[in-house]
C-alpha positions in Angstrom: 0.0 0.0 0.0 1.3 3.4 -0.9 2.4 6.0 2.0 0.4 8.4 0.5 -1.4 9.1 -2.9 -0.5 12.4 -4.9 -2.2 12.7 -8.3 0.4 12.2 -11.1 2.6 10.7 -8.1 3.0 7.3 -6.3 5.7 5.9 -3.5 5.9 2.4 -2.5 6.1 0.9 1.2 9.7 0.2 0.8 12.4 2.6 -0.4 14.0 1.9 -3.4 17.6 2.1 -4.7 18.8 5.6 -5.7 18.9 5.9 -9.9 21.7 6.9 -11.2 22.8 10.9 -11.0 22.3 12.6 -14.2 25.1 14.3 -15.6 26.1 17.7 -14.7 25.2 16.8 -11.0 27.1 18.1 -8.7 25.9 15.3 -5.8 28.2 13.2 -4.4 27.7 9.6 -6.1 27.5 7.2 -3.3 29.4 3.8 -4.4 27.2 0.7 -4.8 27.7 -1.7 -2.8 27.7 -5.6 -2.8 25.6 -7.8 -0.4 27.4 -11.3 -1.2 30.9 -9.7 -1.1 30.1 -8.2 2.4 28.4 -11.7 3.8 32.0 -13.2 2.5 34.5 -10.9 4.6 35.1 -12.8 7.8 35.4 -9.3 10.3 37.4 -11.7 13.1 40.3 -12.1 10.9 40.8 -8.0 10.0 40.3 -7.9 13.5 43.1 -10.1 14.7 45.3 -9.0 11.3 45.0 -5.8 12.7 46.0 -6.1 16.2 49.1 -8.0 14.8 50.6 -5.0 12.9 49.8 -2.2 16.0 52.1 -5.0 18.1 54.6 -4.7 15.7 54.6 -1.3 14.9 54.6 -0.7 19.1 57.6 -3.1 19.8 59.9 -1.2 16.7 58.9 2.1 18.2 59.6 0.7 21.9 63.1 0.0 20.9 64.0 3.0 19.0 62.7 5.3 21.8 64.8 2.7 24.5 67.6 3.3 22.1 67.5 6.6 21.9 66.5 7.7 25.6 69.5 5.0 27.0 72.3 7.9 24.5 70.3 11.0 25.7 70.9 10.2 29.2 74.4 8.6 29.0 75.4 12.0 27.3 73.6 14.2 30.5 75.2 11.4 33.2 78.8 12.3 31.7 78.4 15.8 31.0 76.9 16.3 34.4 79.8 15.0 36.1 82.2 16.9 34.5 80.8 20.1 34.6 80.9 19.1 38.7 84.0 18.2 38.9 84.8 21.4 36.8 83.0 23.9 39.3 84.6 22.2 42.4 88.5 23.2 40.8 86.6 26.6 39.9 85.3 27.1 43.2 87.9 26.2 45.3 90.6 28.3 43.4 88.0 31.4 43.9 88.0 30.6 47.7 91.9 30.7 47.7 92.2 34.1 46.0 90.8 37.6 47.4 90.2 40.2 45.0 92.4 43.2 44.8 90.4 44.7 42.0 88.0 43.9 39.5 89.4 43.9 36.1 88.0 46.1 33.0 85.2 43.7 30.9 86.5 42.6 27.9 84.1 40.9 25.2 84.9 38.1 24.3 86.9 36.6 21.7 85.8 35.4 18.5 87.2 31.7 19.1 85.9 31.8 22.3 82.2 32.8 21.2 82.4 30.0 18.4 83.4 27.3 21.0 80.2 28.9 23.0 78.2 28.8 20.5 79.3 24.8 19.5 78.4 23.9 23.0 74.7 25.6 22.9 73.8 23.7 19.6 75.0 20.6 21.6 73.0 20.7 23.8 69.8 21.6 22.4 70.0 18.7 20.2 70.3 16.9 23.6 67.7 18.4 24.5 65.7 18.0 21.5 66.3 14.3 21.6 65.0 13.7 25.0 62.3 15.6 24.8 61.1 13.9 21.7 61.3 10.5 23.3 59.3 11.2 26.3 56.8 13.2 24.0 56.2 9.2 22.6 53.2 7.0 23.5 54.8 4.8 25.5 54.8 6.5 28.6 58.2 5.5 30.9 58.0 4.0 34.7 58.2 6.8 37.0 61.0 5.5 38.9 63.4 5.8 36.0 62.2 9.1 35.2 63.0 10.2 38.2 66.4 9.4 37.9 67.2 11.6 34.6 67.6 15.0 35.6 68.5 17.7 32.8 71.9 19.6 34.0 71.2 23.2 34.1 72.1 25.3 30.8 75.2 27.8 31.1 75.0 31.5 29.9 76.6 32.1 27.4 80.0 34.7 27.9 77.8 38.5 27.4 79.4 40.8 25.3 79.5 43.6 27.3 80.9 47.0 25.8 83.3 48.7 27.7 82.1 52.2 28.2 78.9 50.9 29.2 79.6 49.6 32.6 82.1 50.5 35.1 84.9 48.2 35.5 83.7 46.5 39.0 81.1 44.8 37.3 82.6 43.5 34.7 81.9 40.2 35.6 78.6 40.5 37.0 76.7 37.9 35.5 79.5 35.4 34.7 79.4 31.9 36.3 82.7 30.8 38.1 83.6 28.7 35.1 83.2 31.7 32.8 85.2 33.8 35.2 88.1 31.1 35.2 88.0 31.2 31.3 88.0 35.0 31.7 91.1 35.6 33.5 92.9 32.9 31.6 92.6 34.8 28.8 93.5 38.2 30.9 96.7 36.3 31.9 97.7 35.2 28.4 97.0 38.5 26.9 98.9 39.8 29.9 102.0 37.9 29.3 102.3 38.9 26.0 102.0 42.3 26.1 104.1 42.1 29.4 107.2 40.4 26.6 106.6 42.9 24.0 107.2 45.5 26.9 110.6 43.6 27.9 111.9 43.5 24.4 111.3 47.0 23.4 112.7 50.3 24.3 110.5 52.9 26.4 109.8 55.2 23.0 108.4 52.0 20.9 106.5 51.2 23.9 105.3 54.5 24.1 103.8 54.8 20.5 102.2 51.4 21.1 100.3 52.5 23.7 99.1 55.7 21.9 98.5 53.8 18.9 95.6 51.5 20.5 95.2 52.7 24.6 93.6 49.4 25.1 96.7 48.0 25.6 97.9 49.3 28.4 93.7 48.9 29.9 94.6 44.8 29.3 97.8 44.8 30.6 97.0 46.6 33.3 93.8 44.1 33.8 96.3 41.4 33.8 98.8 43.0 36.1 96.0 42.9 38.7 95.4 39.5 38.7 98.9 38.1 38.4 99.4 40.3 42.3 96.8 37.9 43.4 99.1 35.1 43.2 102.5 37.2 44.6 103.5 36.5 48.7 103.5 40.5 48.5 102.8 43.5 46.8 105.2 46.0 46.2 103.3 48.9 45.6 101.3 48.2 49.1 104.7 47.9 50.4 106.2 51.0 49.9 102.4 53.0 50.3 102.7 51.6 53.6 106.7 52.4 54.6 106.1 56.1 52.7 103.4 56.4 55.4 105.5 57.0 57.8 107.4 59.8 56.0 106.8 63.9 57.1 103.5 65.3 55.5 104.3 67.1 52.1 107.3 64.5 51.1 107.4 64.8 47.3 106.9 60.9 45.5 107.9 60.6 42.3 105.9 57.3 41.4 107.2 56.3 37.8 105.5 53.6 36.0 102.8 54.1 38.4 100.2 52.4 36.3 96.7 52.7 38.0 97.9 55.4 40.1 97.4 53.0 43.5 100.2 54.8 45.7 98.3 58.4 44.7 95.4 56.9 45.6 96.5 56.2 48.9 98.9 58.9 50.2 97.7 62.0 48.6 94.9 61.8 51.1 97.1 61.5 53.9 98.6 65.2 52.6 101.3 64.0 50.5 102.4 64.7 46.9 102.4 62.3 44.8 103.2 62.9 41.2 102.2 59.8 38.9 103.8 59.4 35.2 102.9 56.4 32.7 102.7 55.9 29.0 98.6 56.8 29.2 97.2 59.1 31.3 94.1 58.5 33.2 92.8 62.4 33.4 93.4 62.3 37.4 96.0 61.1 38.7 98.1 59.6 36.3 100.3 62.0 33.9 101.6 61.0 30.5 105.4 60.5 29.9 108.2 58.6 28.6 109.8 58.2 32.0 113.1 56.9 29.8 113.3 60.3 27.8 112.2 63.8 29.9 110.0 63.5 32.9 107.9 66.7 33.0 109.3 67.6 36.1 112.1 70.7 37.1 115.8 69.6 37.4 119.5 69.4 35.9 122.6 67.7 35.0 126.4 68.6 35.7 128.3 70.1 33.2 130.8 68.2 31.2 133.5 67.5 34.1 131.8 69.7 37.2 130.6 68.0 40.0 127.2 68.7 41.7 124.2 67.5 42.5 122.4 69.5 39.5 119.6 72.2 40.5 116.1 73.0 40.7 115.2 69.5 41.7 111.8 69.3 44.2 111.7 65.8 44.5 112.2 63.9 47.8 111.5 60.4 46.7 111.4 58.8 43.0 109.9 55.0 43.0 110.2 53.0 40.5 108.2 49.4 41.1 108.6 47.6 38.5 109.0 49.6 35.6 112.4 49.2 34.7 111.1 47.3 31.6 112.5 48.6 28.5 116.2 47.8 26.8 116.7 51.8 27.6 115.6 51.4 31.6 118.9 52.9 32.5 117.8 56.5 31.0 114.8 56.2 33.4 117.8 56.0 36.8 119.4 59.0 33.9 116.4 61.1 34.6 115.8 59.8 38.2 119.0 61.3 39.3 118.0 64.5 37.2 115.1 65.3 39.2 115.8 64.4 42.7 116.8 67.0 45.6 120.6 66.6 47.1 120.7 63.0 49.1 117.0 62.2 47.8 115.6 58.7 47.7 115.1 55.8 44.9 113.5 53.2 45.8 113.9 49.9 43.4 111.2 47.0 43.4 112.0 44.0 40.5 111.5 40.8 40.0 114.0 38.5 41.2 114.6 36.2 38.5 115.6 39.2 36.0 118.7 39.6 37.6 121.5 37.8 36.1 124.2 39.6 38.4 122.6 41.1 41.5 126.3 43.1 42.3 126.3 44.2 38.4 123.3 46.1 39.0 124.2 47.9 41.6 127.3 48.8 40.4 125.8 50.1 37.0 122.8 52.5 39.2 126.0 53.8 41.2 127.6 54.4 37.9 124.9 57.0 37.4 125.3 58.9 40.4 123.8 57.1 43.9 124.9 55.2 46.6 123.4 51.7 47.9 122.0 52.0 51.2 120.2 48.6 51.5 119.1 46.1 49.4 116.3 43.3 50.6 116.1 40.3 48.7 114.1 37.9 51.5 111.2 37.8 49.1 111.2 35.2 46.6 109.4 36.9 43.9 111.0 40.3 44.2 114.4 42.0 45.2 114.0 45.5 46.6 116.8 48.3 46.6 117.4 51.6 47.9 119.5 53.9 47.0 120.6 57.8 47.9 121.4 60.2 45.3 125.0 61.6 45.7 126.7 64.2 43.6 127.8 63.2 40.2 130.8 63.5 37.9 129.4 65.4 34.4 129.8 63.5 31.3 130.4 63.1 27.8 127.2 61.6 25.5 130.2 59.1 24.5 130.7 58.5 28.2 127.0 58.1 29.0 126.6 56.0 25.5 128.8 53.7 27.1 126.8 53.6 30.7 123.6 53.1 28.9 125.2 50.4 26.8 125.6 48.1 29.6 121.6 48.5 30.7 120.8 47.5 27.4 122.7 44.3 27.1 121.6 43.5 30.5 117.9 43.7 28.9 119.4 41.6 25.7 120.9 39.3 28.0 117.8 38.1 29.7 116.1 37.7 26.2 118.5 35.5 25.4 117.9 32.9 28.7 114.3 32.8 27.9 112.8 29.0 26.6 110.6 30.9 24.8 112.6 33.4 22.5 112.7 31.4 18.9 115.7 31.1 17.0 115.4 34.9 15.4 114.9 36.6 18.3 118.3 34.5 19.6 120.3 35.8 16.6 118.9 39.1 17.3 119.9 39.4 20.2 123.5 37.5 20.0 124.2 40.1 17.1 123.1 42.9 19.5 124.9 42.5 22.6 128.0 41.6 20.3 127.8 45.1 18.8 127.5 46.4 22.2 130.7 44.4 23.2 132.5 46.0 20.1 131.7 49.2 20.6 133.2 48.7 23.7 136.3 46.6 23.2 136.5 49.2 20.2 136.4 52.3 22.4 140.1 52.7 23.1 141.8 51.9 19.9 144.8 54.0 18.6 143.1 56.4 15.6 145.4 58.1 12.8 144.0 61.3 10.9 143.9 61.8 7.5 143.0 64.7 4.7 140.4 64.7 1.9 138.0 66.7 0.1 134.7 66.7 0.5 131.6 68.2 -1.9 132.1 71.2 -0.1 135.8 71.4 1.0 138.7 69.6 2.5 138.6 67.8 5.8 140.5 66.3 8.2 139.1 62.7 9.7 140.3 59.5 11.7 140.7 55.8 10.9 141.6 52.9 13.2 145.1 52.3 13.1 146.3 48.6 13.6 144.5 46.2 11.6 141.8 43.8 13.0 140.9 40.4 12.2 138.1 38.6 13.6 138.1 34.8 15.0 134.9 33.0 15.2 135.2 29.4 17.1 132.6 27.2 15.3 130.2 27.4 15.1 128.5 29.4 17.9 131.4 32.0 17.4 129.7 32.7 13.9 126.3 34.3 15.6 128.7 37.2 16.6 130.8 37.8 13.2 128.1 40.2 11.4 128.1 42.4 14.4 131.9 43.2 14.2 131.9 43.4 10.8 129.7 46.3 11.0 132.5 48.2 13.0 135.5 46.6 10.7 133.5 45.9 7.1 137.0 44.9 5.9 138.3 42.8 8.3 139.4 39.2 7.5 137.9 36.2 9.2 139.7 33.2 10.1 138.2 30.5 11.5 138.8 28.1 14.4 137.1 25.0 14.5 137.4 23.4 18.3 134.5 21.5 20.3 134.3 19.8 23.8 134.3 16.7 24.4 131.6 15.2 26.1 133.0 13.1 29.1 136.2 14.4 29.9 135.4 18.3 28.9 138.8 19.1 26.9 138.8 20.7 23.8 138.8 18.6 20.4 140.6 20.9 17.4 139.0 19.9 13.9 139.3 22.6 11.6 141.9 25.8 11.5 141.9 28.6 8.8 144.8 30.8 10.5 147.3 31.8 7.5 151.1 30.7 7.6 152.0 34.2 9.2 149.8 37.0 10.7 148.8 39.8 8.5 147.4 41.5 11.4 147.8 43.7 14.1 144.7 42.8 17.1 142.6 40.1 16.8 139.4 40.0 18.3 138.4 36.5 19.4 134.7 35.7 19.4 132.9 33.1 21.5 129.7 33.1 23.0 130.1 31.0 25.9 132.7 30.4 28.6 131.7 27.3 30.3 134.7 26.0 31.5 137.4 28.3 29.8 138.9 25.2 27.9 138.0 25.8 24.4 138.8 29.3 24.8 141.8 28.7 26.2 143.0 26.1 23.4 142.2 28.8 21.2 144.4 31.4 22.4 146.8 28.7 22.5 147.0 28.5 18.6 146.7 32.4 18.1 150.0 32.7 20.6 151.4 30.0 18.4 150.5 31.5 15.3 152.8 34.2 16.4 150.4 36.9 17.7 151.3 38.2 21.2 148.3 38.1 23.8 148.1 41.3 24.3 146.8 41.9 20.8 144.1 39.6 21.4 141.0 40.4 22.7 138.0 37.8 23.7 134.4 38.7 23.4 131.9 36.6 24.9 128.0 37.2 25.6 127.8 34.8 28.9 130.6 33.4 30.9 131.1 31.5 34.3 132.8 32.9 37.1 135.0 29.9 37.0 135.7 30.0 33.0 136.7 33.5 33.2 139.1 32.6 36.3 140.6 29.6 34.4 141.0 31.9 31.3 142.2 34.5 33.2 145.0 32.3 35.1 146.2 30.7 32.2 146.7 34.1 30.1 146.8 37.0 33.1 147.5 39.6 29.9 144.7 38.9 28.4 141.9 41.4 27.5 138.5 40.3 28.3 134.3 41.4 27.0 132.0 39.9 28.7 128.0 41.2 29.0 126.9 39.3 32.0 129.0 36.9 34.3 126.6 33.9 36.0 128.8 31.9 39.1 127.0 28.7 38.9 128.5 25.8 36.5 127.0 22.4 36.8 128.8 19.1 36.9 128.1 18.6 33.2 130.1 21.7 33.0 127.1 23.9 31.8 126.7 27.6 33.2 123.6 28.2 35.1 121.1 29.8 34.8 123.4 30.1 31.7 121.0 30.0 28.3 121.4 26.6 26.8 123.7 25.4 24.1 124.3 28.9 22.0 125.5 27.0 19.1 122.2 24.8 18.9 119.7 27.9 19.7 121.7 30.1 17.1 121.0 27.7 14.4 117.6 26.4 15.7 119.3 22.3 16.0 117.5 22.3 19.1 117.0 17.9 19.7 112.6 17.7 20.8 
């Protein structure tokens, strides 16, 4: 029976199945479907199929995640404990050391902010590995995820310009670690700067500093924190014995660097007058203290004596700043501006001293007295001295004075393991000059007449005729030096070593002529150890037929018991030497000495 009757219309009982869409439609068609191939499916096995691949796909995913979670935390385990380990050294070298000031912030440097930056993409892939494992469906038993505990990310180092925060908080912020990585990198720009200084005279320094002032801000930096580590500090040393002096003493501080003894004793009304290569705009004026200190005061004329005029200074300290190869101009000008029976205090570091007794004799060369020397502390060595009236002298005389501080300076150049193999030449060739000019000094001159572009003249030559004897082959480090004073001088060479056990000379090679053709020889040899090879040597001049008072023996370093042996065996003999050390060892090497001068000349140094 129809569900209802419309006229022109019918619909059965029961619906029927949907005729097919007409074209154009835009219905979706619904896809027919078959009874008997439905009634055919049996629904438990897609069932149980199913349920078979989840498993499988569950147990793969189990074992990656296991796989991957068992690396994520091995890598946190070991990178926790090191990181502990390394902030327990951190810590307990910050508890040892008390600040004395906080150094200017430096940013840091581009290696330094790459290895930073390494370490932060480590870690977030750490990161981004564990966190995608636990963010799995497999959730993990509690107890174990208890146990994995994410080490706490470092800051990275800040960049922090200069000018935009004072210098105590420069490392405001920093973690211990970053602090220790700081001042390592303080202390190793420090030390280089710190060389530079050594190696050069006061007017090269001086056009470094103005060149780039942050120079002397990092040295200065490093300065601070290598006090930490000193038994004592000068400077505090000598702010507290000043204290004691009468109100209105005049202190010369020169090299005073951050101005600390001004700091201190102009508030306790005394005057304290502060030079440096950079002034600070307070306390600290800018000078050359190795050329002309700012400051009132004279010399003696050629051949008066006196204690020069117009001085006001009581006091003149100088802790450690003799640094340049010039230092002895800065005792020049110490002397200049000192009152009659002033002060000069001396603070340096012990281990630049090759000859304690030399130094004093070349500061009372200048024009003081030693009053007392302390040498207790085993960092430093600390001299006083009182200004006393003064002979006036020639520029050849004081040529000659200076001459001596600055192969001093080359001399302690030379004992460093670090200077290479150029800066060893350099400074052979140097001090040999030096010893030429010296040995040179006294030489019997004759005149002669010429013409020059304007008119005639009358000049001097040296008289006898030199020749030069290197012994090989360290001898040959000193040759181009003296041929600079003697361009036409011959050169005959002595070959001699020593032997190893017994220590006596071996002669291999000779290139003396049948007969001298010669009036002086100079004899050139870096080193007397023993004295045997030197003395060997003068053996074959004397019997080549040159008397040994023609000779004379330059050496850079030399034993106190070579030069006696030398000495004993030809007591006629004249003798250069720049610096004289009194230790030999039972190898028969001189100590400190500066190694085997042969080997470091020619860089044959054995690994």
């Amino acid at each position: 029976m129809p569900l209802f009757d419309v006229p022109g219309w019918s619909v059965a009982s029961a619906p029927v199945a949907e005729p097919a869409m007409v074209a154009g439609s835009k219905k979706r068609k619904r896809p027919s479907e078959d009874t008997a191939s439905l009634e055919q499916i049996d629904l438990q096995k897609l069932v149980k199929k199913a349920r078979k691949t989840d498993s499988e796909a569950d147990d793969a995913s189990t074992v990656s995640r296991g796989a991957s979670r068992v690396k994520a935390l091995g890598k946190s385990l070991v990178k926790k404990t090191v990181d502990r380990k390394r902030q327990k050294k951190v810590d307990a070298l910050e508890a040892k050391k008390n600040s004395i000031s906080s150094p200017k912030a430096l940013k840091p440097s581009e290696k330094g902010q790459q290895m930073i930056t390494e370490k932060e993409r480590e870690r977030e892939k750490s990161q981004a590995m564990t966190s995608s494992s636990s963010g799995s469906s497999l959730a993990q038993p509690t107890k174990r995820a208890s146990r994995v505990q994410e080490p706490p990310a470092e800051k990275p180092l800040p960049t922090i310009p200069e000018d935009s925060v004072p210098a105590t908080a420069s490392t405001a912020g920093l973690t211990a670690l970053q602090k220790g990585m700081k001042r390592s990198l303080d202390g190793a720009r420090f030390r280089l700067i710190n060389e530079t200084l050594y190696k050069s005279d006061s007017q090269q320094a001086h056009e470094m500093m103005q060149k780039d002032p942050k120079v002397y801000e990092e040295y200065h930096t490093g300065f601070r924190h290598q006090v930490q580590s000193w038994p004592t500090n000068p400077v505090q040393h000598y702010i507290s014995a000043l204290s004691k002096y009468p109100a209105k003493t005049v202190i010369a501080d020169l090299g005073c660097g951050d101005a600390a003894m001004a700091r201190s004793l102009i508030p306790k009304d005394f005057n304290v007058l502060s030079f440096d290569l950079v002034s600070d705009g307070a306390f600290v004026v800018e000078a050359d203290i190795c050329d002309k200190i700012p400051l009132p005061g004279s010399e003696p004329a050629e051949g008066e004596k006196s204690d020069g005029k117009a001085q006001v200074v009581d006091v003149v300290v100088c802790a450690l700043s003799l640094m340049g190869t010039n230092w002895t101009n800065c005792i020049r000008e110490a002397w200049r501006i000192l009152k009659h029976d002033g002060e000069l205090k001396i603070a340096e570091v012990a281990s630049r001293f090759t000859d304690v007794e030399e130094f004093s004799k070349l500061v009372a060369s200048i024009g003081f007295k030693l009053k007392s020397k302390n040498d207790a502390n085993t960092h430093f060595t600390l001299f006083e001295f009182r200004k006393v009236p003064s002979i006036g002298k020639k520029e050849k005389e004081w040529a000659a004075v200076l001459a001596k501080g600055k192969s001093n300076a080359e001399l302690s150049k030379l004992r460093r393991t670090t200077t290479t193999a150029k800066e060893f030449r350099e400074g052979v060739n140097n001090i040999s000059l030096i010893l030429g000019l010296e040995a040179s000094r006294n030489l019997e001159e004759e005149t002669f007449t010429d013409q020059s572009p304007v008119g005639p003249f009358t000049g001097t030559v040296v008289k006898p005729r030199i020749g030069l004897t290197p012994i090989l082959r360290a001898g040959l480090g000193m040759t181009d030096a003296l041929l600079k004073l003697f361009p036409e001088a011959p050169i005959y060479h002595l070959g001699l070593f020593r032997e190893k056990v017994t220590l006596q000379p071996v002669e291999y090679y000779s290139k003396l002529p049948p007969s001298p053709p010669i009036d002086m020889v100079y004899l050139l040899d870096p080193l007397i150890a023993t004295g045997g090879t030197a003395c060997a040597a003068l053996t074959m001049i004397a019997d080549w037929g040159m008397p040994i008072t023609k000779v004379k023996l330059l050496c850079v370093l030399a034993s106190q018991e070579g030069l006696d042996h030398v000495q004993a065996e030809f007591p006629d003999l004249e003798i250069w030497v720049a610096g004289v050390d009194k230790t030999l060892s039972p190898q028969g090497l001189i100590v400190p000495g500066l190694g085997d001068a042969g080997d470091r000349l020619f860089n044959t140094l054995r690994q």
